[in-house]
C-alpha positions, -999 to 999 in steps of 0.1 A, spaced: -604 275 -145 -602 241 -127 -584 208 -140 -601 175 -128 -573 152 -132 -581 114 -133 -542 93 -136 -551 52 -139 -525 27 -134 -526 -6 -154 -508 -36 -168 -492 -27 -202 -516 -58 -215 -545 -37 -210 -530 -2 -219 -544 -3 -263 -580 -17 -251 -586 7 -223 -573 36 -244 -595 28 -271 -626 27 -248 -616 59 -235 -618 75 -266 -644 58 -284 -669 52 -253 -661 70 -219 -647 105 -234 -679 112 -251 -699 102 -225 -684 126 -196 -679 158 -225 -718 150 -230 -725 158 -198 -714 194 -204 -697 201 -175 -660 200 -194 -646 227 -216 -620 202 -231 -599 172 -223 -566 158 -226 -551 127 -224 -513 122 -213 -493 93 -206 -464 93 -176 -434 85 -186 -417 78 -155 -428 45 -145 -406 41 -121 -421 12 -102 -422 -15 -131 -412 -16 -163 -452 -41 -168 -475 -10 -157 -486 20 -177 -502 49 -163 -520 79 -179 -534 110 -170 -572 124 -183 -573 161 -178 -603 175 -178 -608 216 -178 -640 226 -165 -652 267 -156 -657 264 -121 -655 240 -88 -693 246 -88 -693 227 -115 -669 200 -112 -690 192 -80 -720 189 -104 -702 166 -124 -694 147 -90 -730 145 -77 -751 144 -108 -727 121 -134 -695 109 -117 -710 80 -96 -726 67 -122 -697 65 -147 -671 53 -123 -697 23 -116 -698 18 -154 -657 17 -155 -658 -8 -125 -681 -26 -135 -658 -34 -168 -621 -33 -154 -627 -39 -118 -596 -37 -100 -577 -43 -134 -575 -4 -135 -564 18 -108 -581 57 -106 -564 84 -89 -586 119 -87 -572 151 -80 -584 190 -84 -564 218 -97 -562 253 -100 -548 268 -134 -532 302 -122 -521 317 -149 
């Protein structure tokens, strides 16, 4: 199983709308592609940096990296333009990929 892991960094004043976009518009939208299992969403708690900025963590499980590269190619540009295209820089994406082991 493979965790696509998507952490975004943002001012604290636009932490409750972006959440609630996440859940009510974005979330469906990428589990409607198919290509997840499940989701999760976490919130670090060790901002270090600033006491202003939030950051949280969308985990996404998916079966295989054949498939998270679909999601990539076929869904991902497309999406990210949408989140750009409403937060701009406002909202800072990190990506990694994971391996669950055990």
């Amino acid at each position: 199983m493979i965790i696509y892991n998507v952490t975004c960094n943002m001012h604290l004043s636009t932490a409750e709308e972006w959440l609630n976009w996440m859940k009510t518009e974005h979330l469906p939208e990428v589990m409607a592609t198919g290509c997840f299992l499940e989701f999760k969403i976490l919130r670090l708690l060790n901002n270090d940096a600033d006491d202003e900025g939030v950051n949280y963590a969308i985990q996404y499980t998916c079966e295989s990296l054949e498939t998270l590269e679909r999601y990539r190619r076929d869904f991902g540009p497309a999406l990210m333009q949408k989140t750009a295209a409403k937060y701009g820089e406002s909202v800072l994406a990190y990506r990694s990929v994971l391996e669950i082991i055990q």
